[in-house]
N, C-alpha and C positions, 0 to 999 in steps of 0.2 A: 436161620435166615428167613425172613420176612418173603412174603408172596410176591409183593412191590419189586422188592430188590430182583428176582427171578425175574420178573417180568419185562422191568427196564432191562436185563440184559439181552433177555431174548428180541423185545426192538429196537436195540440200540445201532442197529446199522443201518437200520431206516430213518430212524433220527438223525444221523449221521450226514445221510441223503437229502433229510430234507436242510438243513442246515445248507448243504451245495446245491439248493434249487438256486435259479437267477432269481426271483420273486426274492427269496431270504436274503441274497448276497445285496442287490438291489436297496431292498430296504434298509436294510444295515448304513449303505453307503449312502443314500437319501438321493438315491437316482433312480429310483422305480418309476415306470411311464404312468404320471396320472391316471392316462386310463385303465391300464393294468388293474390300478385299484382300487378305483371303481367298478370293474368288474366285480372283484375281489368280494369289496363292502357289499354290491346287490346280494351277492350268493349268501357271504354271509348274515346276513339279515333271514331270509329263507333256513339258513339253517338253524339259527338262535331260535325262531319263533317253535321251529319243532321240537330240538333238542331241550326247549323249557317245559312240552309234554312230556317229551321221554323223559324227563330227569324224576318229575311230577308222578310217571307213572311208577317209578322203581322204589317213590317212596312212597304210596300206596301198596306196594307187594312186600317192603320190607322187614323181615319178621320182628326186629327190635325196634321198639318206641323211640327211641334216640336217633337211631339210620333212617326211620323214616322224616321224622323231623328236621336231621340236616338235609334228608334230599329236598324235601320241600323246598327248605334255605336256601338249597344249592340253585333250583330253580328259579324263584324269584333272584339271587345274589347275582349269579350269574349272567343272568338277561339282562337285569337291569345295571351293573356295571355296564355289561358291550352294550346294551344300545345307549346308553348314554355318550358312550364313544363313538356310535354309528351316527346319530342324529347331528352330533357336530360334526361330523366328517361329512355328511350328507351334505348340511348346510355350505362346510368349507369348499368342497370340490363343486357342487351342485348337483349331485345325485337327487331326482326327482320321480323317478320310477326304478324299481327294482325286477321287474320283466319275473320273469318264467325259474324256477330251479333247474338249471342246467345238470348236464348228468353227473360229472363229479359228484356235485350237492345232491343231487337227487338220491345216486347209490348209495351215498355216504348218509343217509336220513332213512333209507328204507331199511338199511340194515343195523343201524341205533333201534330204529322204531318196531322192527322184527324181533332182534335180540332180546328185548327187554320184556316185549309180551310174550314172547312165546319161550325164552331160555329158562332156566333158573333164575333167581333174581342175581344171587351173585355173579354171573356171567353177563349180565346187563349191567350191574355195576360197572364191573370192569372194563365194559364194552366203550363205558360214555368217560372212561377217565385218561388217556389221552388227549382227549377235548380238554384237559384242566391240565393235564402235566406236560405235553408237548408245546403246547403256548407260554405256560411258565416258565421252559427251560428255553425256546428257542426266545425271549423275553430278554432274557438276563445275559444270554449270550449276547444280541445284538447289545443289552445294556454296556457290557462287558468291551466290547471289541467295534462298535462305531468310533468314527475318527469324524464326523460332519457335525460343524460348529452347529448348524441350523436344521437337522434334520427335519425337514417337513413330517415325518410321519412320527416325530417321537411322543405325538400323544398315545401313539398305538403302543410303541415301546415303553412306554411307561407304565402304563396300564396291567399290561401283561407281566413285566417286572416286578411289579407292585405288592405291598405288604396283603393289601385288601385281598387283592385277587390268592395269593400266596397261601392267604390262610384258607382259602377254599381248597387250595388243592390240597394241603396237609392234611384236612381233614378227609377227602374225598378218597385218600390213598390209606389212612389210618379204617376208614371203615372197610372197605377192600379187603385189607390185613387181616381184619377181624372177622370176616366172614371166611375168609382161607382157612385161616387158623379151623374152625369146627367141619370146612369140607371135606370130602374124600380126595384121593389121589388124583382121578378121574375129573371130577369137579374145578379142582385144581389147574388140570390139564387144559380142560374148557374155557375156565378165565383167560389162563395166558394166550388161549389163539385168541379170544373176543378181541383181546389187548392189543395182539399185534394186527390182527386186519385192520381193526380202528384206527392203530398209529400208519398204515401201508394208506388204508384213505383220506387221514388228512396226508401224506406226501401226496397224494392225488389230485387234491381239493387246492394245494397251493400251485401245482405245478399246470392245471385245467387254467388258472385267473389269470396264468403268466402266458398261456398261449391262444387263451378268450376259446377256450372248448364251447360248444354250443350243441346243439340237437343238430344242427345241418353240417358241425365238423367246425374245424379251427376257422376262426375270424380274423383273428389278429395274432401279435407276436412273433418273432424269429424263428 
């Protein structure tokens, strides 16, 4: 059994959670409160710009010419898919400033950007691949199971459902594997926590945009 396959189990109940945030059900139904998400896009903007070093830096650390090369890829591919998705969302809503990384994003960015320089590399792999696999599945879910003729946000859903996007994660999760494969047991052990804190912070990360978390405390939200 593949490293992956371990991994997706052990955060598949947080998956699960996040799936049952209001942010997810919302979107799904094409009733999420504008502002919501534009919260939402500020932060993530904040987190793309950093997560395209951290991806940068893991393929600088990575001992095979090929893993370094897709990170690279992954870096540029990555960024520039979402903010092409961000800029017209920008434009759509009128997002014109993106303020401050609030703490969600903030914790969820020091601890990609920690992991990666200071773990093994394979542990910072696995750190930043939730960011590629829990969007692609909660993607294809909403693809799957929206009922809204006119979803406003389904350029978002699209995107993340998507073949382009898709092949980045195969790949992101096929290098993973391949790094499992020659680690220790211990090593091993390391990935899968990276894997699930990462997958516990984006539940965090959606569930902060739906209740406008901020540095002074909740702003907005039910």
């Amino acid at each position: 059994m593949n490293w992956s396959t371990d991994a997706w189990a052990a955060a598949a109940p947080i998956y699960q959670q996040i799936l049952q945030l209001p942010f997810i059900e919302e979107l799904c139904a094409g009733t999420l409160d504008r502002g919501r998400f534009q919260f939402y896009l500020a932060q993530d903007s904040h987190y793309l710009a950093h997560f395209g070093r951290t991806l940068a830096l893991l393929g600088a650390r990575a001992p095979l010419l090929d893993d370094a090369l897709a990170f690279v890829r992954f870096a540029e591919g990555a960024v520039v898919v979402e903010n092409a998705l961000h800029q017209s969302y920008f434009r759509t809503y009128g997002v014109t400033t993106t303020g401050q990384a609030e703490p969600a994003c903030h914790h969820y960015l020091h601890f990609l950007r920690s992991t990666a320089a200071l773990e093994a590399v394979e542990t910072g792999m696995a750190a930043v691949l939730p960011c590629f696999w829990i969007y692609q599945e909660v993607g294809r879910h909403i693809y799957r199971t929206q009922h809204h003729p006119a979803n406003p946000y389904q350029q978002w859903i699209d995107t993340y459902a998507g073949e382009e996007f898709g092949r980045l994660v195969t790949s992101a999760i096929a290098i993973c594997d391949r790094a499992a494969a020659q680690a220790t047991a211990a090593q091993r052990a390391a990935m899968t926590s990276a894997f699930v804190t990462a997958s516990r912070l984006e539940w965090q990360f959606w569930e902060a945009a739906y209740r406008g978390r901020t540095w002074s405390g909740d702003t907005g939200g039910a």
